[in-house]
C-alpha positions, 0 to 999 in steps of 0.5 A: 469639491473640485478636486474629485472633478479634476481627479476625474478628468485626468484619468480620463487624459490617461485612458486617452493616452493609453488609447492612443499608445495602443493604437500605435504600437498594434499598428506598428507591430502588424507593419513590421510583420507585413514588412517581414513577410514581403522579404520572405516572400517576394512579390511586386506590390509590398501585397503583406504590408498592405494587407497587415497594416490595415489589419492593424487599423482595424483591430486597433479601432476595434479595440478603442471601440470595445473600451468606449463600450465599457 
């Protein structure tokens, strides 16, 4: 009887893990992009890193919270 429990419990470990490596790869990929433009187009405050990796935060918890939902 136990054993679907622990079945259970570890699919949810899983999805976390997932969870987790998907929030970290978008927001590093949407940095890395930020970082690239700044040297593209030179300016004094790192304006497109600042702006992406944000944008990489919230789309990532957008994400996790379309996941919860379902």
């Amino acid at each position: 009887m136990e054993k679907p429990q622990k079945k259970k419990q570890l699919n949810r470990y899983i999805q976390l893990t997932g969870v987790a490596f998907q929030m970290g790869i978008t927001i590093t990929l949407f940095t890395f992009l930020g970082l690239w433009l700044d040297t593209k187009c030179v300016n004094n405050y790192s304006l497109f890193t600042i702006i992406f990796s944000l944008l990489g935060v919230f789309l990532s918890l957008y994400a996790v919270i379309k996941q919860a939902q379902n």
